[in-house]
C-alpha positions as CSV (number, residue, x, y, z in Angstrom):
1,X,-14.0,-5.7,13.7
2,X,-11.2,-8.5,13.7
3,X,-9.2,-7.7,16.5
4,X,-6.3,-10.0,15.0
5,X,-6.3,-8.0,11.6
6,X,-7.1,-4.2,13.5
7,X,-6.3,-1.1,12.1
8,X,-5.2,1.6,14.5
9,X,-5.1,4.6,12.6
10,X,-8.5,3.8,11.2
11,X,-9.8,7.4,11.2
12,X,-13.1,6.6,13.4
13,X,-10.8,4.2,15.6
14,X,-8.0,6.3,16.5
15,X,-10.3,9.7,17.3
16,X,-12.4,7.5,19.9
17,X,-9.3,5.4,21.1
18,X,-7.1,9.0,21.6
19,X,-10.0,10.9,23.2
20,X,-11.3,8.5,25.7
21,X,-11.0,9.1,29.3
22,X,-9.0,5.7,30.0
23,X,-6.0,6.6,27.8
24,X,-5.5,10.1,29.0
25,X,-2.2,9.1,30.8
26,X,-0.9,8.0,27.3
27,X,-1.9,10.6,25.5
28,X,-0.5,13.5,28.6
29,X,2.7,11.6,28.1
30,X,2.9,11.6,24.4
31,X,2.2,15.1,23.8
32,X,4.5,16.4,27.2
33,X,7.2,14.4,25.4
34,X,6.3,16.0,21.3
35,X,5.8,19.6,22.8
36,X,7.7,20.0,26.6
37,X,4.3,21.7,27.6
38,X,3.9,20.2,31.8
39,X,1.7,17.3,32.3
40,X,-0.2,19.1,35.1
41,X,-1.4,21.8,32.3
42,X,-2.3,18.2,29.8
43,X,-4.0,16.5,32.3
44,X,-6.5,19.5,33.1
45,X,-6.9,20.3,29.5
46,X,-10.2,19.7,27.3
47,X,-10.1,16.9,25.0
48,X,-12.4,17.2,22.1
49,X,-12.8,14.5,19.2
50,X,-14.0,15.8,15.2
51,X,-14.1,19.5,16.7
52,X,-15.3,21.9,14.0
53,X,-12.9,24.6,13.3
54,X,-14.8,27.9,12.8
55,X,-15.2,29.4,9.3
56,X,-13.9,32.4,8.2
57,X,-16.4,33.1,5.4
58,X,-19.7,31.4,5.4
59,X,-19.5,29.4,2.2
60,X,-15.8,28.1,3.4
61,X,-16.2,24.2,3.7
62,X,-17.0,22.6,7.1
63,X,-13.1,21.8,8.7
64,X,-13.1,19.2,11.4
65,X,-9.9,18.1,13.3
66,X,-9.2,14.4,14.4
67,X,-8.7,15.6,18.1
68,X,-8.1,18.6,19.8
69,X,-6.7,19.8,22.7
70,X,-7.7,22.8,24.5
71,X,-5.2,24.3,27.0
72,X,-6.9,27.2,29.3
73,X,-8.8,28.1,26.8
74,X,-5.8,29.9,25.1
75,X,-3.4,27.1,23.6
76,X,-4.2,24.4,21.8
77,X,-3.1,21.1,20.2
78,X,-4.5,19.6,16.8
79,X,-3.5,16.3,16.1
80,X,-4.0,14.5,12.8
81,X,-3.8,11.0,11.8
82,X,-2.4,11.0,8.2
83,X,-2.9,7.5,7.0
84,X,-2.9,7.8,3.3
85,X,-1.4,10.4,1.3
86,X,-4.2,12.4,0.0
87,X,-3.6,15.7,-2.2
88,X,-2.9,18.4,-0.2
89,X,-3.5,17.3,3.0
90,X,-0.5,18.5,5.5
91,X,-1.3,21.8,3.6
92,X,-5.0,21.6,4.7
93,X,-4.2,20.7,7.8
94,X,-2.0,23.4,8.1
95,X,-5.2,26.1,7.1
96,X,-7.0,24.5,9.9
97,X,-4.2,25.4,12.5
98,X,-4.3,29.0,11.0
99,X,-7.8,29.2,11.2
100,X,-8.0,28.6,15.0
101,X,-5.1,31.4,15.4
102,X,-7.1,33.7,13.7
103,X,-10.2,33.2,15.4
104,X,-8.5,33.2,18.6
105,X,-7.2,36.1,18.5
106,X,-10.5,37.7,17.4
107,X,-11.8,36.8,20.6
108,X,-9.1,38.2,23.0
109,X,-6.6,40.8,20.9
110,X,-4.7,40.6,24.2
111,X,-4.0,37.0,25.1
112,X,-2.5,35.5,21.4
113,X,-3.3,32.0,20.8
114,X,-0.8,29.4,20.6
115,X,-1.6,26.3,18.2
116,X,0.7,23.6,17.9
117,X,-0.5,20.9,14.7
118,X,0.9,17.5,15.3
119,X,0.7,14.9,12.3
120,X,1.3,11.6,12.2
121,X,2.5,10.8,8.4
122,X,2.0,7.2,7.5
123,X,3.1,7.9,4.2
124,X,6.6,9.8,4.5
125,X,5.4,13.3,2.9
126,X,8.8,14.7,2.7
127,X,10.7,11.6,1.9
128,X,13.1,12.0,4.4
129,X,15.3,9.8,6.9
130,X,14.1,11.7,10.3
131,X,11.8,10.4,12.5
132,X,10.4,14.0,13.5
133,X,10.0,17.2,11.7
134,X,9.5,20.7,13.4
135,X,8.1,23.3,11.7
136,X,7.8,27.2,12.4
137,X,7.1,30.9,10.3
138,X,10.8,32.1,9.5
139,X,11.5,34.7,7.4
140,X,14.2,34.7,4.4
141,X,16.7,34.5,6.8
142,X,15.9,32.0,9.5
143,X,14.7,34.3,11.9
144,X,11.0,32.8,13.6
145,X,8.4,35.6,12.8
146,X,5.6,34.1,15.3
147,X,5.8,31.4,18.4
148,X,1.9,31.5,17.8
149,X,2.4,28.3,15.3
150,X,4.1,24.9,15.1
151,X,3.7,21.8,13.2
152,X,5.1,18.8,14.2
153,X,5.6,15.4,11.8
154,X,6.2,12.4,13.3
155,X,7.3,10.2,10.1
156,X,6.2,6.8,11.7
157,X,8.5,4.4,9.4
158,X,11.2,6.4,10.7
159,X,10.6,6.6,14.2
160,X,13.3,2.9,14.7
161,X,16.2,4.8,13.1
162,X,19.2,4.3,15.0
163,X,20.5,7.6,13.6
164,X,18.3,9.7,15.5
165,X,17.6,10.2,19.1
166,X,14.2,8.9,19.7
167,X,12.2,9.4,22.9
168,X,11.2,6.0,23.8
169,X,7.7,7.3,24.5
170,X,7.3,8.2,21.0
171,X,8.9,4.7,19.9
172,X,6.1,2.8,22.0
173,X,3.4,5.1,20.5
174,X,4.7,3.8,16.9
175,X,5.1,0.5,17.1
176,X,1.2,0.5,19.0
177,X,-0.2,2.4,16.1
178,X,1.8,0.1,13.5
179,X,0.6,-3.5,15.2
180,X,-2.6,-4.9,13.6
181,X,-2.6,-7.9,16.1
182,X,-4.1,-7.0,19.0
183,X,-3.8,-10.3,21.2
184,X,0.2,-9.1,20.2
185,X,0.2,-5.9,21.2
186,X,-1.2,-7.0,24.7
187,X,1.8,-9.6,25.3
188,X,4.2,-6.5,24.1
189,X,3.1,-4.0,26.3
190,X,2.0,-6.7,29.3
191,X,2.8,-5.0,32.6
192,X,2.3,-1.8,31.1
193,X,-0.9,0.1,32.1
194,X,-1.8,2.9,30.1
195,X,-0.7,0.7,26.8
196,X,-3.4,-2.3,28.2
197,X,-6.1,0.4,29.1
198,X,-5.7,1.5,25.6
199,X,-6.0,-2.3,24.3
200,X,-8.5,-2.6,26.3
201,X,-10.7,0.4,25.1
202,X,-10.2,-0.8,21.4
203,X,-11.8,-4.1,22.5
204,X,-14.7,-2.4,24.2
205,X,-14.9,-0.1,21.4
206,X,-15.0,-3.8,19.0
207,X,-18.1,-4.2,20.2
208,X,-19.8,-1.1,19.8
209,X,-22.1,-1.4,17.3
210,X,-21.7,2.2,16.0
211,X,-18.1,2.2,16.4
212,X,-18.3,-0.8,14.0
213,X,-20.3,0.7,11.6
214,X,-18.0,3.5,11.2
215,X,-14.7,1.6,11.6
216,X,-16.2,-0.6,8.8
217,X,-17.4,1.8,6.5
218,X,-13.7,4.0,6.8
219,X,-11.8,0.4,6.0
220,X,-14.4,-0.5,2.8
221,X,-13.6,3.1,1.9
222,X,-9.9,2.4,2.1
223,X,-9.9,-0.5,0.1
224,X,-12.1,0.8,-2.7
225,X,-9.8,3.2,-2.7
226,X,-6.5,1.1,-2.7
227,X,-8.9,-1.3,-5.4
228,X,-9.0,1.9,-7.7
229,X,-5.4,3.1,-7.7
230,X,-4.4,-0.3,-8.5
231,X,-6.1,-0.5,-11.3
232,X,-5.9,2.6,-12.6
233,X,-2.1,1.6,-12.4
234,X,-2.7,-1.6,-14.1
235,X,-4.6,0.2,-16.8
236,X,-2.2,3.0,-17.1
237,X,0.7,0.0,-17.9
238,X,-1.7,-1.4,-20.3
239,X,-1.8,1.5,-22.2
240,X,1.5,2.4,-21.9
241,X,2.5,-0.8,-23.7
242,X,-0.2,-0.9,-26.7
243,X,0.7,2.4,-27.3
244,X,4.3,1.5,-27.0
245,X,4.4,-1.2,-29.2
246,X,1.5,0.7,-31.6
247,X,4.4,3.7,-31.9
248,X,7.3,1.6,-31.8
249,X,5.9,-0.4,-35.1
250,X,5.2,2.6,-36.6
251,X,8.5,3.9,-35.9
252,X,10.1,0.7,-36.9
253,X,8.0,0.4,-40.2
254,X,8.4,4.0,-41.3
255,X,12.4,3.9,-40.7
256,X,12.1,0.8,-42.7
257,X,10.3,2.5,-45.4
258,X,12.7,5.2,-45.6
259,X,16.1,3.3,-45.5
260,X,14.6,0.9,-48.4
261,X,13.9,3.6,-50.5
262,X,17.3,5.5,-50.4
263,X,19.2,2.0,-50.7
264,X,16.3,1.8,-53.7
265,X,17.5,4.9,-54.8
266,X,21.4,4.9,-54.4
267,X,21.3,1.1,-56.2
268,X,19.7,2.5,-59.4
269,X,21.8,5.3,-59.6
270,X,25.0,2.2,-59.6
271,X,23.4,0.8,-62.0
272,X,22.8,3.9,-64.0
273,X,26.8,4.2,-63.5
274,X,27.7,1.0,-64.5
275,X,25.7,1.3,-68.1
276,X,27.6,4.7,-68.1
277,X,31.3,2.9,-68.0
278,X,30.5,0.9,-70.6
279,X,30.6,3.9,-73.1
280,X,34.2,4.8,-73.8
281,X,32.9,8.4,-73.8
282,X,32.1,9.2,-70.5
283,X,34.5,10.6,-67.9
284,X,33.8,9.4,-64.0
285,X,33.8,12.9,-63.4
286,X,30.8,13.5,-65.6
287,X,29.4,10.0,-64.3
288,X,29.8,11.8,-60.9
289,X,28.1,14.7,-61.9
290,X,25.1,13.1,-63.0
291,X,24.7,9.9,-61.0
292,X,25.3,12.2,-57.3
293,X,27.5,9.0,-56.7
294,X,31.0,10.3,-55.2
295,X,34.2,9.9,-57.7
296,X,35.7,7.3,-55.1
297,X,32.5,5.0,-55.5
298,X,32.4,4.8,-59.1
299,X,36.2,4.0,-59.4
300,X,35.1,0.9,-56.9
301,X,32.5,-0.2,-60.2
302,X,35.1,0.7,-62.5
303,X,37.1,-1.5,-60.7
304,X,35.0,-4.6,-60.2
């Protein structure tokens, strides 16, 4: 793991480094600041990393969150890290949530669950200028049906703009994430503690050899992936311009075809015109009639 080239939303990486022990004051402050829930309730909550959300049919796919955080055993946060756009995916995430509601409430019909999804979108889903997107169940017109869900975007490329009122928490938590140099980072956030005890549990976590193993296999993943997309891209413009070209000749070549033959066509009928002149006993009417030329174009022969 090269800790001057790190990637902090590995998948592995950021699960490990947002659910250990020693960053708990970053991550209480993060999510007081995203949701207004009280940091005495965060601090005393369960923190659980790759929890597996319960089915609701038995042949449903196994559903695992980056991290979850369980609030008296009623609410709960799910927090995803979005790194790539993958088909989909905010609306998979968004089944999760869902799911956790529902079994929830099976458990106690009295005490309704709250579930709040938080994902951070490397990728700029929406294509938008805002640096945080809230999300509830309205109906048609605007009223909220439920307070029992909420998803929350934080657009990381967006989280700088000057346009928008930006907790400076969440700004910190950004530009963290969004460093790759970690020996940077560290002179950045110098002085400040719960940003070096998460520095320094990324370095412990360097040399764990399982951590490794995982953080590696996720970042060869990654690039294969990036590897395939660009050249399926490169491929796709190949073919776009053989084909191109290949329909643009035969385009070019059957237009050709076609405007030689009626100039072909229209200069035998002149010439079939001009023999006709030269009889004192045709009319340029009649010449008209049977050459298709127009009256005004034989008069031009007749002329020459």
């Amino acid at each position: 793991m090269d800790l001057k080239n790190i990637n902090l939303m590995n998948d592995a990486l950021f699960k490990a480094m947002m659910c250990h022990k020693n960053n708990r004051e970053l991550v209480v402050d993060l999510l007081h600041v995203l949701t207004n829930i009280p940091k005495e309730k965060l601090k005393d909550a369960t923190y659980i990393s790759g929890e597996e959300i319960p089915k609701r049919v038995w042949m449903q796919k196994k559903q695992i969150t980056d991290m979850s955080v369980i609030i008296d055993n009623k609410q709960r946060i799910i927090i995803e890290m979005n790194q790539e756009e993958v088909k989909n995916i905010f609306e998979k995430n968004s089944a999760y949530a869902f799911s956790v509601v529902i079994e929830t409430t099976h458990k106690n019909i009295e005490a309704y669950p709250k579930v709040i999804l938080i994902n951070i979108d490397n990728f700029n889903k929406y294509k938008t200028d805002k640096p945080i997107l809230n999300f509830e169940l309205k109906d048609e017109e605007g009223h909220t049906e439920t307070h029992l869900y909420q998803s929350i975007h934080l657009v990381l490329e967006n989280i700088e703009n000057r346009k928008y009122n930006v907790d400076e928490e969440i700004k910190k938590f950004a530009r963290f994430l969004k460093d790759r140099d970690l020996e940077k980072l560290a002179n950045e956030f110098k002085g400040e503690k719960k940003y070096m005890a998460a520095i320094r549990t990324v370095e412990e976590l360097s040399t764990n050899p399982e951590m490794v193993g995982y953080y590696d296999y996720e970042e060869a993943k990654k690039q294969e992936l990036e590897d395939a997309k660009a050249f399926a891209i490169e491929k796709g413009l190949e073919q776009g311009l053989e084909q191109g070209l290949k329909k643009g000749l035969e385009q070019g070549l059957e237009k050709g075809l076609k405007q030689g033959l009626q100039e072909g066509i229209k200069q035998e009928k002149m010439d079939i015109a001009k023999k006709m002149l030269g009889m004192e006993t045709n009319t340029v009417e009649q010449i008209s009639q049977i050459t298709g030329l127009s009256i005004e174009e034989i008069k031009k022969l007749q002329n020459r």
